[in-house]
C-alpha positions as CSV (number, residue, x, y, z in Angstrom):
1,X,-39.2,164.5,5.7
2,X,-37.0,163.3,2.9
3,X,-38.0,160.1,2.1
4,X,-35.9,159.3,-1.0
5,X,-34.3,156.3,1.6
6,X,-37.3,154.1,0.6
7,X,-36.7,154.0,-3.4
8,X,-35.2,151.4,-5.0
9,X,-32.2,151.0,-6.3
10,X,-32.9,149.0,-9.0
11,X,-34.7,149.6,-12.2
12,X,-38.4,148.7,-12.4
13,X,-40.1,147.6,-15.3
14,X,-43.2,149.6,-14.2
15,X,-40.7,152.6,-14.7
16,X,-40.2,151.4,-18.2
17,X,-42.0,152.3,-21.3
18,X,-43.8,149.0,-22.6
19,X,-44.3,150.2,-26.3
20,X,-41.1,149.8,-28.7
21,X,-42.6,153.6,-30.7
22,X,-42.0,155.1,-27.5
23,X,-39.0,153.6,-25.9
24,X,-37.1,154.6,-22.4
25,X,-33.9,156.5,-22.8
26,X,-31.0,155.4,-20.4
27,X,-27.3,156.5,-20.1
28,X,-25.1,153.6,-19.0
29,X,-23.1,155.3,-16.3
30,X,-20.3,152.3,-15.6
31,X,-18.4,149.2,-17.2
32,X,-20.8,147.1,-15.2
33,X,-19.9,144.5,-12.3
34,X,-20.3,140.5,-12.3
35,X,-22.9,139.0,-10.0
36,X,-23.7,135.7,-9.1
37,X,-27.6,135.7,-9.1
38,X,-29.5,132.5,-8.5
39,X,-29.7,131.6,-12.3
40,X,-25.8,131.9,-12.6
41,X,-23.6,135.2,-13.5
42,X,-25.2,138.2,-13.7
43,X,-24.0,141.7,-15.3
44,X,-25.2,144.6,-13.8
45,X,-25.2,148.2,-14.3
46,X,-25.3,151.8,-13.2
47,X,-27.7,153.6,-15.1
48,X,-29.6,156.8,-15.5
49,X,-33.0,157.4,-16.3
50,X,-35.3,160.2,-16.1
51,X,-32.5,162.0,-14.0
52,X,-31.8,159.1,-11.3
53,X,-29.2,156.5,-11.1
54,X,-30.5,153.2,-10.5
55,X,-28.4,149.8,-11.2
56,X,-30.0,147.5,-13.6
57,X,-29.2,143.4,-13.9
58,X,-28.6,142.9,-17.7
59,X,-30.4,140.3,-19.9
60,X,-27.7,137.9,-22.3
61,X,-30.2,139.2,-25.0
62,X,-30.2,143.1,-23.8
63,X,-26.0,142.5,-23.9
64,X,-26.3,140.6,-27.4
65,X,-28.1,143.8,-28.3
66,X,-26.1,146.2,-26.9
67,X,-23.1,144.4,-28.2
68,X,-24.5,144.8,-31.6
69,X,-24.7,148.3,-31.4
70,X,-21.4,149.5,-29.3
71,X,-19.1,146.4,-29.8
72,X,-17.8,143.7,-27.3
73,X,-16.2,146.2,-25.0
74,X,-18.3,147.4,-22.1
75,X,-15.8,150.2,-21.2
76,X,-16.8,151.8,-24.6
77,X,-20.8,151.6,-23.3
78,X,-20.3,154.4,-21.1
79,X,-22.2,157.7,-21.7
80,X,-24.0,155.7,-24.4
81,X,-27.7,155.6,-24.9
82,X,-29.7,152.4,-24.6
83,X,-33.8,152.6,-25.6
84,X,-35.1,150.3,-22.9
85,X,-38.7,148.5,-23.0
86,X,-40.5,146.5,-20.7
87,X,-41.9,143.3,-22.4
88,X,-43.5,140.6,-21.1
89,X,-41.3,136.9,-21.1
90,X,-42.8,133.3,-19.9
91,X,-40.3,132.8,-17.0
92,X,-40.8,129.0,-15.3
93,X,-44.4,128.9,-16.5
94,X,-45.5,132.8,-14.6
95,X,-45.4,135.5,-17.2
96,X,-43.2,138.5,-16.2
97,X,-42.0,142.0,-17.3
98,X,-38.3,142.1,-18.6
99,X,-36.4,145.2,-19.5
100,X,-34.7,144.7,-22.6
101,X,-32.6,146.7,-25.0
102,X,-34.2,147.7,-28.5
């Protein structure tokens, strides 16, 4: 039975390397789409990792980052490497994983 139905489609942070030596290699796969989460506008992406496409909702820091690197532009991120790692953030008192760009 092919049960590939029941992955996500969204990154995980439990996919995600959580040491900065050893980082996660993704491919950014699209321009990226605005969202309206529930803490405002969200980008998110189509990425690959480790051979699947999964989306992936951008951090302001991860774009600040990524910004750095490729420029303003997202349309130039496209077939561009990021090195993603999971670390943990203080979100409304409850510490979480976040995936952020290195």
């Amino acid at each position: 039975m092919d049960l590939r139905e029941y992955e996500s489609e969204w990154l995980k942070t439990e996919n995600i390397s959580k040491t900065p030596e050893k980082p996660t290699i993704a491919t950014i796969k699209d321009e990226g789409t605005e969202s309206e989460g529930k803490f405002g506008k969200q980008i998110i992406f189509h990425v690959v990792v480790e051979g699947s496409t999964v989306k992936w909702r951008a951090s302001k820091t991860s774009i600040r980052n990524i910004i750095k690197v490729y420029g303003p532009e997202s349309k130039e991120w496209i077939g561009k490497e990021l090195k993603l790692v999971a670390i943990p953030v203080s979100i409304r008192g409850e510490v979480k994983q976040m995936v952020v760009v290195l």
